[in-house]
Residue frames relative to the residue before (quaternion, step in Angstrom):
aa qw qx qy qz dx dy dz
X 1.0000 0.0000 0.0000 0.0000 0.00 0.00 0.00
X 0.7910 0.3824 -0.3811 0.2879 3.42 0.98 -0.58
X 0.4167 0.6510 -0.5198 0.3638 3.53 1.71 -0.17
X 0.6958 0.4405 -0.3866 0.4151 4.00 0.64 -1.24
X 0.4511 0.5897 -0.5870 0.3229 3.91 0.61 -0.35
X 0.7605 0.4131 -0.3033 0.3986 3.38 0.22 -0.90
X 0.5874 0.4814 -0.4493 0.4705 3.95 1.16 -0.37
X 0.6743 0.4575 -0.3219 0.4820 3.49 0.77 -1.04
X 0.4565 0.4643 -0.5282 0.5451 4.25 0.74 0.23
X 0.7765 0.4219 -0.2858 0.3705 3.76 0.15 -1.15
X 0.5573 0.6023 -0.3564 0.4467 3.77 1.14 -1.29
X 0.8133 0.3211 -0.1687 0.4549 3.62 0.66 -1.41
X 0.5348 0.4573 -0.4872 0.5172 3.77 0.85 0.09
X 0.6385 0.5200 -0.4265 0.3742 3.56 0.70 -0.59
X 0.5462 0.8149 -0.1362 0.1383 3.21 1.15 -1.26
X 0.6690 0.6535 -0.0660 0.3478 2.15 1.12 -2.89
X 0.7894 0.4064 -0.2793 0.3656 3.37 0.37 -1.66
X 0.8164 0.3961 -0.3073 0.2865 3.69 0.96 -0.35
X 0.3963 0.5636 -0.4692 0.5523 3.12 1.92 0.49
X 0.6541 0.4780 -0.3885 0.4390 3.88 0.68 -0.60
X 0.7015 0.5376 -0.2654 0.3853 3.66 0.87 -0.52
X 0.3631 0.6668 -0.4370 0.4822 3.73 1.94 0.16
X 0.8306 0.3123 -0.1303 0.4423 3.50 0.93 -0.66
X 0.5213 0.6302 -0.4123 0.4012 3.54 1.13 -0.52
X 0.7077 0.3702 -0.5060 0.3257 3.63 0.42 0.17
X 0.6613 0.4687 -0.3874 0.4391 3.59 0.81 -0.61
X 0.7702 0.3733 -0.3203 0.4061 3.83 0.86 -0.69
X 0.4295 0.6298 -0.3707 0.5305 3.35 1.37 -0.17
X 0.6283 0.4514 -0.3209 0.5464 3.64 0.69 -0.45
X 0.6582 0.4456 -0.2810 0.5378 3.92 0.84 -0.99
X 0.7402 0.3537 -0.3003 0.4866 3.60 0.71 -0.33
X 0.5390 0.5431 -0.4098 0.4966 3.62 1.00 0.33
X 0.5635 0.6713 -0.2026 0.4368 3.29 1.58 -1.30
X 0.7280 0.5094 -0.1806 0.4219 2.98 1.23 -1.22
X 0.4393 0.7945 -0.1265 0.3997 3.27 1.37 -0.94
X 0.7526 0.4885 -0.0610 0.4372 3.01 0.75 -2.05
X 0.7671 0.3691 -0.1753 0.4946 3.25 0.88 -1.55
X 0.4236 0.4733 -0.5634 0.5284 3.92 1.25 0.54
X 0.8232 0.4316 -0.2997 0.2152 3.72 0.27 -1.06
X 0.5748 0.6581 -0.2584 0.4120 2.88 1.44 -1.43
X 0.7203 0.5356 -0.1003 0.4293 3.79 1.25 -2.11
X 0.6885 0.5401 -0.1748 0.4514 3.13 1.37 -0.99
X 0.6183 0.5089 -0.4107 0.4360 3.89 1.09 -0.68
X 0.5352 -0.7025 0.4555 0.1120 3.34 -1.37 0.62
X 0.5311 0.4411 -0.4195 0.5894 3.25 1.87 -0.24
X 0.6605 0.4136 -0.3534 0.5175 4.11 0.45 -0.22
X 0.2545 0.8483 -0.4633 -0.0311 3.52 -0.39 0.83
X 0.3425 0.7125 -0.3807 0.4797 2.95 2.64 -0.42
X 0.5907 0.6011 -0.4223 0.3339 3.95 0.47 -0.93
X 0.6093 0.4809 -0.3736 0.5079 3.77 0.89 -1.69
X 0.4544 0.7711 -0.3353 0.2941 3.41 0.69 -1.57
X 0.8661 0.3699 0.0178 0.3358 3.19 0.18 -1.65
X 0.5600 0.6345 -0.2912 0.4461 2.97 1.44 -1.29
X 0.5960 0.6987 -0.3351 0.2104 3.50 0.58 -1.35
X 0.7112 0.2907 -0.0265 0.6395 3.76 1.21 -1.58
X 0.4301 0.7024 -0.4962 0.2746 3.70 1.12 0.13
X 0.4874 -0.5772 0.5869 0.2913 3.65 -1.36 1.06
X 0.7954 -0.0776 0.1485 0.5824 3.54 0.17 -1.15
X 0.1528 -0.6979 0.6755 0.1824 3.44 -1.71 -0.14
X 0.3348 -0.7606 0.5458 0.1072 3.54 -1.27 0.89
X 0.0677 -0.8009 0.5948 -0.0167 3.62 -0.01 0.38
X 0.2117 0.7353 -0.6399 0.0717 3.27 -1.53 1.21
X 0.2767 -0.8715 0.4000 0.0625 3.16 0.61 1.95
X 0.8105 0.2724 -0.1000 0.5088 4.24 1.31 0.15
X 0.3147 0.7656 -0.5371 0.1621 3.61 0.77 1.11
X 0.1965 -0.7615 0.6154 0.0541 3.54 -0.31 1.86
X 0.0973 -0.7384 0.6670 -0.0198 3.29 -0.98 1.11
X 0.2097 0.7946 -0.5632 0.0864 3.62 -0.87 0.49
X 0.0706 0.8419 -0.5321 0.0553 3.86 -0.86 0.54
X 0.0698 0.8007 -0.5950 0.0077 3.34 -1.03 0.56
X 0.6226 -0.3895 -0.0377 0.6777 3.51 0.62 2.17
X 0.5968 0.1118 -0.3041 0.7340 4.03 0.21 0.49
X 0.1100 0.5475 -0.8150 0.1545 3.35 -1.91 1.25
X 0.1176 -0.6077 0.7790 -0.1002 3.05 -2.07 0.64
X 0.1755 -0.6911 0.7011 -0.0117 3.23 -1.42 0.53
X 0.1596 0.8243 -0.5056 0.1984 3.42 -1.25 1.08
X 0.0976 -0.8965 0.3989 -0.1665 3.12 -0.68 1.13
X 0.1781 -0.7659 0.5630 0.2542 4.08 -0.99 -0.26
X 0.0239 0.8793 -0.4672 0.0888 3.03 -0.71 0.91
X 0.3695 -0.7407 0.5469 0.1251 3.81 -0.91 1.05
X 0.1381 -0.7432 0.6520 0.0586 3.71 -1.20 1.00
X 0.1755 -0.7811 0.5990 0.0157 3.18 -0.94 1.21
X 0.0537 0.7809 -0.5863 -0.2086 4.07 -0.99 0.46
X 0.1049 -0.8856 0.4087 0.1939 3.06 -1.12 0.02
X 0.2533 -0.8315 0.4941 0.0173 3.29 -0.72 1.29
X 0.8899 -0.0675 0.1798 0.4139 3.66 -1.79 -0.26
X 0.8003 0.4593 -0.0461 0.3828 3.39 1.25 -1.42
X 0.6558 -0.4112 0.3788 0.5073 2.71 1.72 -0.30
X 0.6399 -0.4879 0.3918 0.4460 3.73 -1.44 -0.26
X 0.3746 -0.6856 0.5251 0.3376 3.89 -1.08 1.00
X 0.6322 -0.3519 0.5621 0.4005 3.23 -1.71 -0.46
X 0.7931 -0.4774 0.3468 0.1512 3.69 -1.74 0.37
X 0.1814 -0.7887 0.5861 0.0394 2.82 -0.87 0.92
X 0.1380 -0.8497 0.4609 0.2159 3.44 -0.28 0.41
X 0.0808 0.8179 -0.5666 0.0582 3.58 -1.41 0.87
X 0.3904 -0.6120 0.6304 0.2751 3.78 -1.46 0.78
X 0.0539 0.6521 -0.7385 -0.1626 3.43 -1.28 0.29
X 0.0087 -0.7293 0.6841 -0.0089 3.77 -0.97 1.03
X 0.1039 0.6742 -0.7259 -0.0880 3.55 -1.05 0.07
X 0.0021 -0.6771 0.6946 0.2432 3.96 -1.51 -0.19
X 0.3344 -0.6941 0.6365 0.0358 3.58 -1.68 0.34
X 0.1267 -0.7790 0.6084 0.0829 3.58 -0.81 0.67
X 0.5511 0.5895 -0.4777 0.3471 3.71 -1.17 1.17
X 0.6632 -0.5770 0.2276 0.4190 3.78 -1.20 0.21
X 0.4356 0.6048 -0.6213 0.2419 3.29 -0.69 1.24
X 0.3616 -0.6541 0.6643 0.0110 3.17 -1.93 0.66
X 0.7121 0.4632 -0.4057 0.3373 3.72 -1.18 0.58
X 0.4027 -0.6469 0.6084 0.2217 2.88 -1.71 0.15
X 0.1495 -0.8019 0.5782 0.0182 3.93 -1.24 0.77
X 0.1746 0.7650 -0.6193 0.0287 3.45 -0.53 0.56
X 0.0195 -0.8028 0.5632 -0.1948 3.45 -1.01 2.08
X 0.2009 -0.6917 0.6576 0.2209 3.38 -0.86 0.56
X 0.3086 -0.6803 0.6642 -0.0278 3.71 -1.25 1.25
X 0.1179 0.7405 -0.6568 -0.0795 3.41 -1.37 1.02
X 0.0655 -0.6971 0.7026 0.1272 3.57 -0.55 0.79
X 0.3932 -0.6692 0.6294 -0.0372 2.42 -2.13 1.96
X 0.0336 0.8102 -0.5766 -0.1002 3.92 0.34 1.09
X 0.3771 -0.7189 0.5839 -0.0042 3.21 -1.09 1.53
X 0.8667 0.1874 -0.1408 0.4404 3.93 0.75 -0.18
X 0.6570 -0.4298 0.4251 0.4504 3.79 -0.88 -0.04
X 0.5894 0.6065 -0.3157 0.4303 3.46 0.76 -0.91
X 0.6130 0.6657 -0.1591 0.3947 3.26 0.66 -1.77
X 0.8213 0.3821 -0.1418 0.3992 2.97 0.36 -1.90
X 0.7498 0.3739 -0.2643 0.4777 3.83 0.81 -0.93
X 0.4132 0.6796 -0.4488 0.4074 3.50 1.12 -0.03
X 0.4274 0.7592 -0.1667 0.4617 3.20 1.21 -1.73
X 0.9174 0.1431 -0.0743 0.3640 2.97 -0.54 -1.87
X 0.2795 0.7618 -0.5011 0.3007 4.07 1.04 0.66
X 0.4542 -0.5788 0.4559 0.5009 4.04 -0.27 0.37
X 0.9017 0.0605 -0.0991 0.4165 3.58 0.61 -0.22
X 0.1975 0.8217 -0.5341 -0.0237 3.61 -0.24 0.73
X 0.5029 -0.6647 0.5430 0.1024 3.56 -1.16 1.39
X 0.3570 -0.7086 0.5988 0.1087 3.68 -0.32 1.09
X 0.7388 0.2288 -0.1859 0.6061 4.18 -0.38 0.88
X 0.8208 0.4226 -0.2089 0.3226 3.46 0.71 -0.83
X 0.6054 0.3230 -0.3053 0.6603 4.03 1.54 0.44
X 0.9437 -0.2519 0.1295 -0.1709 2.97 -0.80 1.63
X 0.8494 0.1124 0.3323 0.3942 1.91 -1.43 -1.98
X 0.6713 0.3116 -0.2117 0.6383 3.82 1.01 -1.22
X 0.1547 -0.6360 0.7558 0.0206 3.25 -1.69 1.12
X 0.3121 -0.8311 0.4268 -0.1720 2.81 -1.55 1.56
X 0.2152 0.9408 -0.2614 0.0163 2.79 1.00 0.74
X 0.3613 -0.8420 0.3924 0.0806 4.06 -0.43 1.62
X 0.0051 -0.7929 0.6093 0.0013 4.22 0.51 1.27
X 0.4058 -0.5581 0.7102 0.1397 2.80 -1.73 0.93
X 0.8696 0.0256 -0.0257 0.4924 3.78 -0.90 -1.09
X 0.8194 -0.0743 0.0945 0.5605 3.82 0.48 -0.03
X 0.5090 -0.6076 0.4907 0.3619 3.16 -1.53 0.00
X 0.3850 0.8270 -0.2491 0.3252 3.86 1.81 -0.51
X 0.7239 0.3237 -0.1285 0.5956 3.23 1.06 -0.68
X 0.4908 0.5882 -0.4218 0.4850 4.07 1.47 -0.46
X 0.6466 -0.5388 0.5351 0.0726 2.87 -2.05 0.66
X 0.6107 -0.6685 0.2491 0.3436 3.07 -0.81 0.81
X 0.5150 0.6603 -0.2938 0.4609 3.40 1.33 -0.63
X 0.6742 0.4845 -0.3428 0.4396 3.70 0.90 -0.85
X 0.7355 0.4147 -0.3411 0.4132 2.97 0.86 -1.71
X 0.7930 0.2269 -0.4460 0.3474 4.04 0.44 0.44
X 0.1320 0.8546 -0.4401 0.2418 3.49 0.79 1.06
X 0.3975 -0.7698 0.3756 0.3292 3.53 -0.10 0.68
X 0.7042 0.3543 -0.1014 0.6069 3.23 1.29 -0.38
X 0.0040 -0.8451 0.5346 -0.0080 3.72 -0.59 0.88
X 0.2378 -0.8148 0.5174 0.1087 3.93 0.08 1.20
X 0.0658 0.7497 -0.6571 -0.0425 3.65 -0.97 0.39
X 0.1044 -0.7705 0.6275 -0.0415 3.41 -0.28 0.91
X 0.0043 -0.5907 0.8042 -0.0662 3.80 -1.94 1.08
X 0.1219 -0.7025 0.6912 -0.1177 2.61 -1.41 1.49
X 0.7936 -0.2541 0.0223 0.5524 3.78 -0.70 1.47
X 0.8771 -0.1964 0.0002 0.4383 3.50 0.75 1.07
X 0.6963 0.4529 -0.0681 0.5526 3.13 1.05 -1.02
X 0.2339 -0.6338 0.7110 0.1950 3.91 -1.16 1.04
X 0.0866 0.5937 -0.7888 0.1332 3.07 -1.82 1.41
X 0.6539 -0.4126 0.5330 0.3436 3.42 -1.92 0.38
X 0.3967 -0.7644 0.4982 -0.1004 2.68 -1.24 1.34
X 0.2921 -0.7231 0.5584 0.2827 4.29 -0.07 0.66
X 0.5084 0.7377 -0.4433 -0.0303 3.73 -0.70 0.54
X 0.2786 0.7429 -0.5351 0.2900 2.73 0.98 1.58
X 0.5595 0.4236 -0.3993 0.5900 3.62 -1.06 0.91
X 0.5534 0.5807 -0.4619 0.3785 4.00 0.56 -1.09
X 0.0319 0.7215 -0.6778 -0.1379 3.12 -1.20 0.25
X 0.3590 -0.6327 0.6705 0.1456 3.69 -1.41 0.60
X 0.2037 -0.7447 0.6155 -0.1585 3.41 -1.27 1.43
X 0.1913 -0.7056 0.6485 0.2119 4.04 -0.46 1.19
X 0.4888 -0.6717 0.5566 0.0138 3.10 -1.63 1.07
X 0.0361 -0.9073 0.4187 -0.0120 3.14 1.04 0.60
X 0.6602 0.5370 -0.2402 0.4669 3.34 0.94 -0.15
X 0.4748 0.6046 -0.3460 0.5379 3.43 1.62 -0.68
X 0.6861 0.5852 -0.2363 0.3619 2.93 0.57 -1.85
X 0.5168 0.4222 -0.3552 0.6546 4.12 0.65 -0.85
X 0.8741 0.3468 -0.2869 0.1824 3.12 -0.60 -0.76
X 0.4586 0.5090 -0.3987 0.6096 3.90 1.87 -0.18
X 0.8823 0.2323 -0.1429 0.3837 3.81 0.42 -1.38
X 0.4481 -0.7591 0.3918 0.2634 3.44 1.11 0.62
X 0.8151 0.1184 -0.2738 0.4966 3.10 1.60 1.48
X 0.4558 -0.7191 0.3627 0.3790 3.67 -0.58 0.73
X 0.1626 -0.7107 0.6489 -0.2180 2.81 -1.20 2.05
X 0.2949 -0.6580 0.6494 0.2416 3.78 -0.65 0.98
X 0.5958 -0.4511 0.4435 0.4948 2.91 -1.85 0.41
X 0.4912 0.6834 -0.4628 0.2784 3.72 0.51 -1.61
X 0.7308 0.4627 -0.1120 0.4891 3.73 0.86 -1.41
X 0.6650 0.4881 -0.3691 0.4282 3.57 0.97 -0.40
X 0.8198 0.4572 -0.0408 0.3424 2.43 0.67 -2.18
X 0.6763 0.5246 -0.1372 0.4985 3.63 1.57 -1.20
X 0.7638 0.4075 -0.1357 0.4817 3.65 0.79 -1.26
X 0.5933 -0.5509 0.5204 0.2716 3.41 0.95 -0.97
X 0.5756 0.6613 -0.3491 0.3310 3.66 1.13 -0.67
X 0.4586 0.6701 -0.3743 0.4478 4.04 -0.58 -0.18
X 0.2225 0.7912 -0.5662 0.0625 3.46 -0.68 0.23
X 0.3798 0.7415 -0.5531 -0.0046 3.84 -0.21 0.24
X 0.5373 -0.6097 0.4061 0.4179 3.93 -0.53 0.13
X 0.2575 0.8866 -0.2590 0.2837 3.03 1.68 -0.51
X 0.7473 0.4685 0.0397 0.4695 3.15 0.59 -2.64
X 0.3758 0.7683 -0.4827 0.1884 3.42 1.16 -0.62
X 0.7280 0.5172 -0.2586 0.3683 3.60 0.40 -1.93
X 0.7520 0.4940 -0.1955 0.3903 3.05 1.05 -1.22
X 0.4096 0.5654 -0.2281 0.6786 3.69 1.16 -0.46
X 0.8089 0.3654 -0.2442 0.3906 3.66 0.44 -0.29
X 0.8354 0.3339 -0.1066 0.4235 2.60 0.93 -1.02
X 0.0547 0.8265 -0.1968 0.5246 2.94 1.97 0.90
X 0.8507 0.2980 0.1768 0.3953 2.41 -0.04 -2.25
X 0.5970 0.4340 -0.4451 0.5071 3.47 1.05 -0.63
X 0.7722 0.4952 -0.2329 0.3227 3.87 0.91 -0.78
X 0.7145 0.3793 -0.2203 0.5451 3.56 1.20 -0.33
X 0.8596 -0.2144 0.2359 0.3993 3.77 1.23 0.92
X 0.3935 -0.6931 0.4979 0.3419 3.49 1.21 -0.35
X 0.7959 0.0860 -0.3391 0.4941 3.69 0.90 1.55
């Protein structure tokens, strides 16, 4: 028994990291989320964002949209939806937002995007298995570079406000054509069960300790809920 003590130290050190790595992609993503909304909430040139946050229905967060093209581009990304109700901010939702474009351009982009959703509309629009940026209407979208101060009136009542930093710097952002996609599979796999967003994001359901930071830090910015 004592020669295997030492195999069973090595079997389970080997183990460890690939039982921890079933989860590192969906909560890794919530801790990037989390990240974002310190940096994004926290800079002093962006104050229209706190601003907003305060009366916000929900917020979307996509702390890695890698965009690149060379005459064929695309853009693509993960991203967490958050609502918030009576109780406070919910737990995650999970979503992809990908979009591609065709025409003359060259480069690579890597940006982290927070959309401020400012109405009910906004928010359940959002939470459809598929929603087409440019293509409903009814929801107005509206994409600020440096501030909302210098936007139009139309933006500043958009159900949906986009702020977008790119390698430091906040600029306007292309996201028409993008579409956003629920991950429904993430989702099972944070709450050890299939939960719509409608149920996460709307009801409250979802629990992981996980979401804490993020749920906080939320909360420390939009008012203390």
């Amino acid at each position: 028994m004592r020669r295997l003590f030492p195999l069973l130290l090595t079997a389970l050190a080997l183990l460890l990291p690939i039982a921890a790595q079933a989860q590192t992609e969906e909560q890794s993503l919530v801790d990037r989320a989390t990240l974002s909304v310190q940096e994004m909430l926290s800079d002093q040139s962006n104050p229209d964002a706190r601003n907003l946050l305060r009366n916000a229905t929900g917020v979307m967060l996509c702390p890695r949209v890698f965009k690149a093209g060379f005459i064929l581009g695309g853009q693509g990304g993960s991203c967490v939806l958050v609502g918030r109700g009576q109780a406070g901010w919910t737990s995650p939702a999970f979503y992809g937002l990908a979009s591609g474009s065709v025409g003359f351009q060259i480069g690579v982009q890597d940006s982290q995007i927070i959309f401020i959703i400012r109405t009910e509309k906004g928010l359940k629009a959002l939470m459809n298995s598929q929603f087409k940026f440019g293509a409903d209407a009814g929801v107005a979208v509206a994409t600020i570079g440096a501030g909302v101060a210098g936007a139009t009136t139309a933006a500043l009542r958009a159900d949906i406000v986009a702020f977008a930093k790119s390698r430091g710097l906040y600029a306007g952002i292309s996201l028409d054509g993008s579409i956003i996609s629920q991950r429904s599979d993430w989702n099972a796999a944070y709450y050890g069960q299939p939960l719509s967003p409608q149920q996460i994001v709307l009801a409250g359901q979802g629990r992981n300790p996980g979401a804490e930071p993020l749920r906080e830090m939320l909360a420390r910015f939009s008012g203390g809920r």
